[in-house]
Backbone as ProteinMPNN parsed JSONL, in Angstrom:
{"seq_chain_A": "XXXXXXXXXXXXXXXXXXXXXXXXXXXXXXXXXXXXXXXXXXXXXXXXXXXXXXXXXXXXXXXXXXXXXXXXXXXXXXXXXXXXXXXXXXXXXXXXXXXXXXXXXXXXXXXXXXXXXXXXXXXXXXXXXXXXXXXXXXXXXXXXXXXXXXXXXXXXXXXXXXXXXXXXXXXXXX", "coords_chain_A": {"N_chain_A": [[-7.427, -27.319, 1.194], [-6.797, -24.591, -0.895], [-6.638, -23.738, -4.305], [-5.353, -20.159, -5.702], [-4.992, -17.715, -7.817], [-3.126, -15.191, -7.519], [-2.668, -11.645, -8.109], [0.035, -9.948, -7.711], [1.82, -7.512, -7.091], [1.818, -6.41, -10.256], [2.242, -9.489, -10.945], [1.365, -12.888, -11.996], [0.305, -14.766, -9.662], [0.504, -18.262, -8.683], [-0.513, -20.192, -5.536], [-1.258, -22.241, -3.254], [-3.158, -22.8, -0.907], [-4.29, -22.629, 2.374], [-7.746, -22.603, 3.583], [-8.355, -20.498, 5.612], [-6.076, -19.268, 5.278], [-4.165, -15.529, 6.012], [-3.813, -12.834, 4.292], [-1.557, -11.478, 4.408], [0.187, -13.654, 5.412], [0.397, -15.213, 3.168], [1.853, -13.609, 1.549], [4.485, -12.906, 2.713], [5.204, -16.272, 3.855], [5.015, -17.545, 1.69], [5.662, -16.529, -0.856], [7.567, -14.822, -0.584], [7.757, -12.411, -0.168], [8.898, -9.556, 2.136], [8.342, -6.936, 2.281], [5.754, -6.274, 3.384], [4.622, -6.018, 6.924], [4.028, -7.687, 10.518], [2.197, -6.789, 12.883], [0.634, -6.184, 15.003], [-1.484, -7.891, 14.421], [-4.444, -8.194, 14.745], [-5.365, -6.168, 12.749], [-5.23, -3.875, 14.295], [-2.909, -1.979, 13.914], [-2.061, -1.458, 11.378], [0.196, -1.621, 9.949], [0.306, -3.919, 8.414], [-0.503, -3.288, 6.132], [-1.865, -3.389, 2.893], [-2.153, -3.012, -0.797], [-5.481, -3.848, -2.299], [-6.768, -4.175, -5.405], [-6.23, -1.424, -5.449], [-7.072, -0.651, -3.145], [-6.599, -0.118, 0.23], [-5.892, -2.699, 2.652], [-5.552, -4.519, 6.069], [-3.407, -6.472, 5.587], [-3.272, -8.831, 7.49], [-5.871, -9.571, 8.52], [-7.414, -9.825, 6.045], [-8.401, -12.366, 3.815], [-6.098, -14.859, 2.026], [-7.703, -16.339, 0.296], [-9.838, -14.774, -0.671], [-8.043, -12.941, -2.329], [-8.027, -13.887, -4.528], [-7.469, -13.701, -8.335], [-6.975, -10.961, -7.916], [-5.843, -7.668, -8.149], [-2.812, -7.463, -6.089], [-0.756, -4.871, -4.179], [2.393, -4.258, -2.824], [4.633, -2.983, -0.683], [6.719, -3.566, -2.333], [6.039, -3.451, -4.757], [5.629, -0.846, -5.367], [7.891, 0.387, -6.64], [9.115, 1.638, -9.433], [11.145, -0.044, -12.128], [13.043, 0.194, -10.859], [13.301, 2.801, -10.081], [12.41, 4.658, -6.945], [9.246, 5.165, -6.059], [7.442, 8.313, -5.615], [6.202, 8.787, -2.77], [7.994, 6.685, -1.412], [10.342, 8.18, -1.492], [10.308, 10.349, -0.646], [9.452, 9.924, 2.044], [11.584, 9.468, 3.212], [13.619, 11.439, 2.332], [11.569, 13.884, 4.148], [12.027, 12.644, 6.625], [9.977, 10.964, 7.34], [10.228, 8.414, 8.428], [11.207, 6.263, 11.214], [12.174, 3.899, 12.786], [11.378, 2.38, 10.725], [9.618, 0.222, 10.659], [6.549, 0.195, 10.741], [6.528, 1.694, 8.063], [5.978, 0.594, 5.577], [3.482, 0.159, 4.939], [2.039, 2.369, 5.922], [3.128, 3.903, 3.61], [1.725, 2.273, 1.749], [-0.954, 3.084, 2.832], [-1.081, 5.887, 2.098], [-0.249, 6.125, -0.575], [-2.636, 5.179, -1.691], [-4.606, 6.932, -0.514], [-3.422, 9.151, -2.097], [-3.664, 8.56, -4.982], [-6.548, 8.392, -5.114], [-6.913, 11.234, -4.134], [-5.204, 13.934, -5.194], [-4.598, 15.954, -3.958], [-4.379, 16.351, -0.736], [-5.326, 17.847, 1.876], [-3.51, 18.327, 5.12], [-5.405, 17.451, 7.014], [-6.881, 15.106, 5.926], [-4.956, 13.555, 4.498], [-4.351, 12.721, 7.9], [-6.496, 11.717, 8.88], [-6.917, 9.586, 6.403], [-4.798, 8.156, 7.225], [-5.095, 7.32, 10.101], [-5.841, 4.502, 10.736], [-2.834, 3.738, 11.037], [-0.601, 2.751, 12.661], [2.617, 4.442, 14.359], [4.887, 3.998, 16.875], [7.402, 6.222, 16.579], [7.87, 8.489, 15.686], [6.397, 11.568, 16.071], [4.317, 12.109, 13.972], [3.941, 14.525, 12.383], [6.113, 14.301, 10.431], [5.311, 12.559, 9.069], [3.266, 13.037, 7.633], [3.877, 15.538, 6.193], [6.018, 13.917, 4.819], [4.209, 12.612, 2.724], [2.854, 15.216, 2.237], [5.109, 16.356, 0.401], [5.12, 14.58, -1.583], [3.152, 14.525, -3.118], [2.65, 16.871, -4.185], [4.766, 15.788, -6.208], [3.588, 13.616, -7.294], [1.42, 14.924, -8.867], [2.524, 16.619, -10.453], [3.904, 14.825, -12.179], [1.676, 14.01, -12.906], [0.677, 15.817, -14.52], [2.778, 16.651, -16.718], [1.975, 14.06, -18.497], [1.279, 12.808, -20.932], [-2.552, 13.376, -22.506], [-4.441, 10.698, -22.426], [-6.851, 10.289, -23.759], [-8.1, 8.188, -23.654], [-10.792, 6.374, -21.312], [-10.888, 6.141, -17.856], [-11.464, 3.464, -15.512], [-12.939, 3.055, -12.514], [-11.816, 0.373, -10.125], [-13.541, -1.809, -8.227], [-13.904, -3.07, -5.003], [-14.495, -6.773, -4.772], [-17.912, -7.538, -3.131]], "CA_chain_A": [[-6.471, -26.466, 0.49], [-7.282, -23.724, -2.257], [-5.418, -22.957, -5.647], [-5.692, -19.322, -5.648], [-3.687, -17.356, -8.428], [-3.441, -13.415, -6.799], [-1.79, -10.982, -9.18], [1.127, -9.222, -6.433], [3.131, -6.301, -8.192], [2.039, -7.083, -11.648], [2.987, -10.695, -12.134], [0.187, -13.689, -11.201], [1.417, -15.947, -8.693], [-0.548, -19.225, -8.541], [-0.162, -20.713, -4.556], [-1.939, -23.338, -2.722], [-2.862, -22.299, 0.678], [-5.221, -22.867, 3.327], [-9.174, -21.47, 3.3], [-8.335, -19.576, 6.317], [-4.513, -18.369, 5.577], [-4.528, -14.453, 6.069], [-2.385, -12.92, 2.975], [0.143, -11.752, 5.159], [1.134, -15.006, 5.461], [1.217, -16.011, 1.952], [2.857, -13.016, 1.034], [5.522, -13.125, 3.89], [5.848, -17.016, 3.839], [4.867, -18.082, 0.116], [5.628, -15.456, -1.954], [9.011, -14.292, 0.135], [7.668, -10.857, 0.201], [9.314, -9.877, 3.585], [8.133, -5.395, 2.99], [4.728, -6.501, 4.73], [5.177, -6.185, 8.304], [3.022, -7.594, 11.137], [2.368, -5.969, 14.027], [-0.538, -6.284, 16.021], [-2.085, -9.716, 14.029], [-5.642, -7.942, 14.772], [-6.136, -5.491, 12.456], [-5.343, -2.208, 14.884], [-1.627, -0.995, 13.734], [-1.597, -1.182, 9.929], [1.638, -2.376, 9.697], [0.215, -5.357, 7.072], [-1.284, -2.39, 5.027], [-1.393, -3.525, 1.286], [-3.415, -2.362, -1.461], [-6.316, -4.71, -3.077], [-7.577, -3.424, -6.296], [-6.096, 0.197, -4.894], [-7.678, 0.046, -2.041], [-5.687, -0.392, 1.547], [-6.501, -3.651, 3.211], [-5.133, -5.357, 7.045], [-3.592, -8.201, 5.526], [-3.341, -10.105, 8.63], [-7.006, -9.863, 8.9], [-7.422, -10.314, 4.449], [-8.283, -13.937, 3.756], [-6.118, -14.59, 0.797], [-8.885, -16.644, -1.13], [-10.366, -13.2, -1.046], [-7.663, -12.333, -3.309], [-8.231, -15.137, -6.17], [-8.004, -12.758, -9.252], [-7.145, -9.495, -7.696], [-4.426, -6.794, -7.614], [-2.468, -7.148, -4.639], [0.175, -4.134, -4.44], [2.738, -4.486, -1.664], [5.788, -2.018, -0.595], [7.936, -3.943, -3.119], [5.451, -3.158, -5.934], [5.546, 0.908, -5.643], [9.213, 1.416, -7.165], [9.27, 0.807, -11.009], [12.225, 0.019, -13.048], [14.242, 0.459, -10.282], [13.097, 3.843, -9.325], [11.204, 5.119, -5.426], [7.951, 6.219, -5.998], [7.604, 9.302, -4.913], [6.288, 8.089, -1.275], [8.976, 6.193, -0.725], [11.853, 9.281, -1.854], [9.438, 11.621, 0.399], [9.716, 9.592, 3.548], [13.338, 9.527, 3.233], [13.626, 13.247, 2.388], [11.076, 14.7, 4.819], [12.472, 12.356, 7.497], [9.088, 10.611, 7.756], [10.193, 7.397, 8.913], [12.765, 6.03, 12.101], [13.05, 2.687, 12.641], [10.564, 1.761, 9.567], [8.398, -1.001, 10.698], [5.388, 0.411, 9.796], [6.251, 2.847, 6.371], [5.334, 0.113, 4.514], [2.078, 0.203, 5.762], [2.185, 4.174, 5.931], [3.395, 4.506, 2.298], [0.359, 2.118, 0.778], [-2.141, 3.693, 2.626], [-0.544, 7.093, 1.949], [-0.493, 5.661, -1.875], [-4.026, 4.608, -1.963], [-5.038, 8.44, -0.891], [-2.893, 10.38, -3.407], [-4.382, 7.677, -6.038], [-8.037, 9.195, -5.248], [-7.046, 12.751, -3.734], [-3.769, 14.348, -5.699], [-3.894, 17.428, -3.15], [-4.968, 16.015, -0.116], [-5.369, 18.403, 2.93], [-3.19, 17.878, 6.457], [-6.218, 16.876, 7.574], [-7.175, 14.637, 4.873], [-3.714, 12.657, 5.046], [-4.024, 12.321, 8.539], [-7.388, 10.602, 8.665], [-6.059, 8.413, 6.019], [-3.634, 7.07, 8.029], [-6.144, 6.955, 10.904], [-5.349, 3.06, 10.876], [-1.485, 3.132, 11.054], [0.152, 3.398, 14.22], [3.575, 4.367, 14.751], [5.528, 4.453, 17.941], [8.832, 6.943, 16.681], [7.519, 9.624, 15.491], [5.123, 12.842, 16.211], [3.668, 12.064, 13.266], [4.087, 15.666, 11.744], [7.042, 14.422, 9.222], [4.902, 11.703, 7.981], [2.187, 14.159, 7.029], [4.633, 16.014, 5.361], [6.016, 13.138, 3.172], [2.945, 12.395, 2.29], [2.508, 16.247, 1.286], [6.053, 16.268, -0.609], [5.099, 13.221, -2.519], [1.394, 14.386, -3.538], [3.338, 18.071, -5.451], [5.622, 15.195, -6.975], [2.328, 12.971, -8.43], [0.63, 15.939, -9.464], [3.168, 17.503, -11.472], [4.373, 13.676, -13.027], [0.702, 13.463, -13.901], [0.546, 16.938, -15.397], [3.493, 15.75, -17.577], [1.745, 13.226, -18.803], [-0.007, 13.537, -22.031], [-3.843, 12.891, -22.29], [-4.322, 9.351, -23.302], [-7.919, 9.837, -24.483], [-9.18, 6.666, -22.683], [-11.862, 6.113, -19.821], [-10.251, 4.805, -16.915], [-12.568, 2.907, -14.711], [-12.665, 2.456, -11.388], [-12.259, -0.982, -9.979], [-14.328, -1.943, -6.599], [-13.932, -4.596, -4.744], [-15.701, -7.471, -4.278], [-18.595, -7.566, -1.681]], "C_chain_A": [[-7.132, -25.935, -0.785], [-6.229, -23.213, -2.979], [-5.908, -21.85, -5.641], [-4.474, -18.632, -7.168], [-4.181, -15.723, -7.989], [-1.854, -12.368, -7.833], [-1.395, -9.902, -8.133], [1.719, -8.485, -7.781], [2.723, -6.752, -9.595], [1.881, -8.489, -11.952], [1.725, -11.621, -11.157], [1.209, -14.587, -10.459], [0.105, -16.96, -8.502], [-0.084, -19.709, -7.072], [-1.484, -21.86, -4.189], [-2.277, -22.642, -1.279], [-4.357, -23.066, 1.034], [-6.544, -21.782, 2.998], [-8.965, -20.246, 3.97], [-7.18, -18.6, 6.463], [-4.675, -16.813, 5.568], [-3.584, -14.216, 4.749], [-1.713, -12.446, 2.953], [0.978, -12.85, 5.252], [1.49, -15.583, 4.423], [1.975, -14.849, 1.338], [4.075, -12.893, 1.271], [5.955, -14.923, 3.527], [5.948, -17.871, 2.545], [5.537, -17.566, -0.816], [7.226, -14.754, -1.334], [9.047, -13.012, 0.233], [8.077, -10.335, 1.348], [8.849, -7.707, 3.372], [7.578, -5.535, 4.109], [4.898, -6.803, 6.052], [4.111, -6.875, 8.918], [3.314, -7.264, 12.484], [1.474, -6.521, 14.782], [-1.213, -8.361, 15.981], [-3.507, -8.962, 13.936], [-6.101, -7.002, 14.055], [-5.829, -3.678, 13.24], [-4.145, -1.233, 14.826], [-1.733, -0.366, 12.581], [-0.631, -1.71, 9.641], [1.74, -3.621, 8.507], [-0.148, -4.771, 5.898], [-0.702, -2.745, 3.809], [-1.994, -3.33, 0.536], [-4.388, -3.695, -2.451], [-6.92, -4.513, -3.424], [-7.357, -1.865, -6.001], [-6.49, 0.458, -3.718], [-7.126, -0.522, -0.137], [-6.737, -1.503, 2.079], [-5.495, -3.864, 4.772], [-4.852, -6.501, 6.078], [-3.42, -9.064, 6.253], [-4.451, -9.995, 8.961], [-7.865, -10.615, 7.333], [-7.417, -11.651, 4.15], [-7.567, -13.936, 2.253], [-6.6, -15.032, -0.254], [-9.523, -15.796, -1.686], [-9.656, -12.416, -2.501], [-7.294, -13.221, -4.767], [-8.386, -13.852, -7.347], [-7.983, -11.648, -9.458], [-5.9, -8.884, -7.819], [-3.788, -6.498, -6.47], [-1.085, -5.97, -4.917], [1.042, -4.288, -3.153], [4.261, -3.45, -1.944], [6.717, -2.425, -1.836], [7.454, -3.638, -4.309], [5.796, -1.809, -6.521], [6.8, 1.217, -6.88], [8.621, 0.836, -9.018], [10.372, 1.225, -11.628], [13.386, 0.62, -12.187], [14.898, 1.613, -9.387], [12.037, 3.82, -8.501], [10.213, 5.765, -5.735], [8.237, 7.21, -5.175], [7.457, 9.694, -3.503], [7.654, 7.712, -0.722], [10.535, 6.913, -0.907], [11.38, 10.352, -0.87], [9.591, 11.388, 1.688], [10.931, 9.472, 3.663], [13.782, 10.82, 3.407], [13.076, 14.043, 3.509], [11.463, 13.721, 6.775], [11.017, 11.749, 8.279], [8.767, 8.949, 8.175], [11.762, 7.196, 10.263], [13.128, 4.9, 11.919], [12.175, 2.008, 11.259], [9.863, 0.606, 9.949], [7.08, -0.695, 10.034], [5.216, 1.534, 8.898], [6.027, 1.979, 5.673], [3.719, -0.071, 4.271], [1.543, 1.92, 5.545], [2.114, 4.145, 4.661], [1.878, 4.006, 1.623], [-0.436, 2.513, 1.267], [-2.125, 5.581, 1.779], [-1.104, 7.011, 0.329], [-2.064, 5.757, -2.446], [-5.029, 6.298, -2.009], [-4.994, 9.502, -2.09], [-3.629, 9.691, -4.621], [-6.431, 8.769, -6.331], [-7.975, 10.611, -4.689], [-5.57, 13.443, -4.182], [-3.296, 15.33, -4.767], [-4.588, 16.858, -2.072], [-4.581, 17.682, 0.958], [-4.601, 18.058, 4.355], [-4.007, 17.046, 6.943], [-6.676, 15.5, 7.085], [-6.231, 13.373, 5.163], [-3.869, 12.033, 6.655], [-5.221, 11.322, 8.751], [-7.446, 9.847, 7.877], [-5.378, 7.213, 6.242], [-3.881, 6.723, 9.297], [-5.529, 5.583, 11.661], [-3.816, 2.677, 10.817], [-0.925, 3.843, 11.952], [1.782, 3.328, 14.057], [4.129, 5.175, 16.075], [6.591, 5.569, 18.062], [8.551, 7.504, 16.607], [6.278, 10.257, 15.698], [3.879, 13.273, 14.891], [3.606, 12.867, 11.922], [4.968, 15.024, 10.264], [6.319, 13.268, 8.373], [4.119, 12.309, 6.976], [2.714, 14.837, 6.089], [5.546, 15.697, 3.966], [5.119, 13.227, 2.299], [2.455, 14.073, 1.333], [3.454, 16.437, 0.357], [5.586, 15.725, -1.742], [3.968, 13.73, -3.66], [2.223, 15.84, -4.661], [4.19, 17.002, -6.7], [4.636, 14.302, -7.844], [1.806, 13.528, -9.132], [1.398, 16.466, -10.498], [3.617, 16.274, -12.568], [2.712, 13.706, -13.936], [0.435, 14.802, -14.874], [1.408, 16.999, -16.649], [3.446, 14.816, -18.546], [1.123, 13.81, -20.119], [-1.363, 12.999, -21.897], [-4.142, 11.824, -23.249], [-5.391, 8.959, -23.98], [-8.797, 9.09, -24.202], [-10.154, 7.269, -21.46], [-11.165, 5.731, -19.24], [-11.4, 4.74, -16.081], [-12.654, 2.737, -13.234], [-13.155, 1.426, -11.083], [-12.965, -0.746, -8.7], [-14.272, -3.194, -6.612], [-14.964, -5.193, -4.843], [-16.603, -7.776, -3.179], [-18.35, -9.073, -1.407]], "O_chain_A": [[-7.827, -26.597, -1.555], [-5.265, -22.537, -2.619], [-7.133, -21.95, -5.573], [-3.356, -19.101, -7.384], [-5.301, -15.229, -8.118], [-0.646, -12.512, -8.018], [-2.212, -9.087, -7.704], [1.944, -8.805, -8.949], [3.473, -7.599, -10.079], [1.446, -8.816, -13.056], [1.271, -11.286, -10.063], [2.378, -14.939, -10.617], [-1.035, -16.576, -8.241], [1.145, -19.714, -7.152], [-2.446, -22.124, -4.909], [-1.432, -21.951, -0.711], [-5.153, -23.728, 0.369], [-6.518, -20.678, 2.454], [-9.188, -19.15, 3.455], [-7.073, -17.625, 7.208], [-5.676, -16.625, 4.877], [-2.832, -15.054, 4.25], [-0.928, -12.434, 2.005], [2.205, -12.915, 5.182], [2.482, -16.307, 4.336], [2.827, -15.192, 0.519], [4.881, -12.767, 0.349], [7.022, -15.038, 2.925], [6.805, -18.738, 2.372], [6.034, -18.302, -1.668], [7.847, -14.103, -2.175], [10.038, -12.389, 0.614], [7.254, -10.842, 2.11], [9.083, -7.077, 4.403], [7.989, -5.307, 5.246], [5.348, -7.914, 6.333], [3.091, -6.912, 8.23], [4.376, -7.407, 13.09], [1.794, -7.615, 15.248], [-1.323, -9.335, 16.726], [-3.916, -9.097, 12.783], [-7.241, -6.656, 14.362], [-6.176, -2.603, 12.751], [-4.111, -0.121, 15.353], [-1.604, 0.85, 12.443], [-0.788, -2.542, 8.748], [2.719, -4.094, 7.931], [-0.181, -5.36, 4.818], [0.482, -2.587, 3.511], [-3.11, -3.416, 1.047], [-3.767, -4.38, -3.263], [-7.98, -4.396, -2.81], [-8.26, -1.084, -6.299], [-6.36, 1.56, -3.184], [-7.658, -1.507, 0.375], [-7.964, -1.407, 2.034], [-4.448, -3.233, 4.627], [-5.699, -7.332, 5.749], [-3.383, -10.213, 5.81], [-4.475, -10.374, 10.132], [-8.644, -11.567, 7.364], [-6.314, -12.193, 4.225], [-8.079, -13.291, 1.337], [-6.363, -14.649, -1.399], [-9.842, -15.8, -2.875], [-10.195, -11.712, -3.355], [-6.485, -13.083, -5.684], [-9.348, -13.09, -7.256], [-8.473, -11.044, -10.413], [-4.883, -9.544, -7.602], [-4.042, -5.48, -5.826], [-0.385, -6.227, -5.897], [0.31, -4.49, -2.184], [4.808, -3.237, -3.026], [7.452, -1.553, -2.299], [8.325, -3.49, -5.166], [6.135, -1.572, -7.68], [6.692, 2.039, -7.79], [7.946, -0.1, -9.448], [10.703, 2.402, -11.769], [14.345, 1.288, -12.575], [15.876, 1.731, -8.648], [10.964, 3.292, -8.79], [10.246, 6.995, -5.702], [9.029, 7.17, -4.233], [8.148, 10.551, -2.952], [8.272, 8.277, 0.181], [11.603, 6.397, -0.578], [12.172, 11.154, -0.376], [9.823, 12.286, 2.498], [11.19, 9.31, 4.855], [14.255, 11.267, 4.452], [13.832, 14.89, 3.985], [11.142, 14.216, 7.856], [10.829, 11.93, 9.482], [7.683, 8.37, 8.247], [12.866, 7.74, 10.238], [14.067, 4.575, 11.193], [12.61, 0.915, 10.899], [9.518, -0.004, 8.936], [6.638, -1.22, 9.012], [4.202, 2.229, 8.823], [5.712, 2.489, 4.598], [3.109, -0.469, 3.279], [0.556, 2.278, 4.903], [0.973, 4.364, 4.254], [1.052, 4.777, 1.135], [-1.343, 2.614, 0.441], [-2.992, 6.17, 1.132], [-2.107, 7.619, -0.046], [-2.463, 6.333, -3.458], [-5.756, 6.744, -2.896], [-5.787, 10.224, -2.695], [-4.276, 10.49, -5.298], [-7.05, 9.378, -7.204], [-9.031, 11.24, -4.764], [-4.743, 13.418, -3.271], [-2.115, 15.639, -4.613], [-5.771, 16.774, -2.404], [-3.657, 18.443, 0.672], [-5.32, 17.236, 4.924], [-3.615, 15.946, 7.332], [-6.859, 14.686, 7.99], [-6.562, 12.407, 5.851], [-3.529, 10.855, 6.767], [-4.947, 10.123, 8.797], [-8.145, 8.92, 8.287], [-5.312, 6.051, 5.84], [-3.122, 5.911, 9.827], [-4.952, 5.53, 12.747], [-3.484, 1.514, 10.592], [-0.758, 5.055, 12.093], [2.274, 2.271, 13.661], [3.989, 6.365, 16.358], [6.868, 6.0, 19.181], [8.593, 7.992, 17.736], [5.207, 9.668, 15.552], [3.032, 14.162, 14.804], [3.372, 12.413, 10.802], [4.511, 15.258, 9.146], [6.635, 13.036, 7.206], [4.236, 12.165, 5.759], [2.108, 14.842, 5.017], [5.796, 16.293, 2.918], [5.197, 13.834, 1.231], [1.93, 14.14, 0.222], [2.972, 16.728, -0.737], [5.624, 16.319, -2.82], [3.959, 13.367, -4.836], [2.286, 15.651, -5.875], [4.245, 17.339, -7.882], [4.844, 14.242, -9.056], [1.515, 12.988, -10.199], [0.792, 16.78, -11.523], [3.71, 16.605, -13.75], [2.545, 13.511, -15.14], [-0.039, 14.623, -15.996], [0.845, 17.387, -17.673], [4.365, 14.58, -19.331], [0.627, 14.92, -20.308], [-1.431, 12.056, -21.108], [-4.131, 11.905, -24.478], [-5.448, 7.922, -24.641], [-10.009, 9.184, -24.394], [-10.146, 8.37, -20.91], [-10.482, 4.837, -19.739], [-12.192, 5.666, -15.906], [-12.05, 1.69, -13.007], [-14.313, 1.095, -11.336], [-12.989, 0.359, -8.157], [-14.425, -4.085, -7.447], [-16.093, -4.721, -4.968], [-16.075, -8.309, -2.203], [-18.728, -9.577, -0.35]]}, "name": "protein", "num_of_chains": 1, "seq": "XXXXXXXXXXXXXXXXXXXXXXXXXXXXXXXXXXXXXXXXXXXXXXXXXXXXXXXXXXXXXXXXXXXXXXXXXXXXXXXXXXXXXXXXXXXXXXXXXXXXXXXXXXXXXXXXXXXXXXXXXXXXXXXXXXXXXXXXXXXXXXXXXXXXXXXXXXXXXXXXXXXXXXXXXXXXXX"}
């Protein structure tokens, strides 16, 4: 057993787990996170899609000793203060989800794009999401959240004032 402390949405969470637990499972059965879906178990839906350090991971393939120290972001993270990121008001609006199993999965990789591409391309978005399978839909209205959402980041960040700072980009760990 490994003490791990993995910083989920903001806040550190110290757990105990196993070397080999995936961190679907401690997020799902430790942590009571219930967005994260699983689907497949192997890695080939997305459906566990969560972001670590920004950057979309399988967490049913994600060891979560891996994430000793790191930023885990998970569907429940996105809203703040109570308000839908703009993803998650876009797939509602553009009608880019049915039965929802895997928009949580959809939205953080979706997330993770607009993060490094503010105007992404149709094309762009859809190889993005490459790795997230859904059975309901033609796909088209996800694409289209996803483009709603990206006019709605762009213009919040244009809004913004210029804070002067460096920001850095993190990278994972090899």
């Amino acid at each position: 057993m490994h003490a791990v402390t993995v910083h989920v949405n903001g806040r550190a969470q110290r757990v105990v787990i196993d070397a080999l637990a995936p961190l679907l499972r401690v997020l799902r059965d430790e942590l009571d996170l219930m967005g994260t879906k699983e689907g497949c178990g192997s890695g080939d839906c997305g459906a566990c899609t969560v972001l670590v350090d920004g950057l979309p991971v399988n967490s049913c393939l994600f060891f979560a000793v891996d994430a000793d120290h790191r930023e885990v972001t998970t569907i429940e993270g996105l809203a703040h203060d109570g308000v839908a990121h703009p993803l998650q008001r876009a797939f509602v609006e553009e009608s880019g989800l049915q039965c929802g199993y895997c928009t949580p999965g959809m939205i953080l990789a979706a997330a993770a794009l607009l993060a490094d591409d503010p105007d992404p391309t149709p094309e762009r978005i859809r190889a993005a999401l490459a790795g997230n399978l859904c059975r309901c839909t033609g796909y088209q209205s996800i694409v289209e959240a996803v483009r709603a959402a990206a006019v709605h980041v762009r213009d919040a960040a244009a809004a913004k004032p210029a804070s002067g700072g460096v920001r850095r980009a993190v990278r994972p760990r090899a």
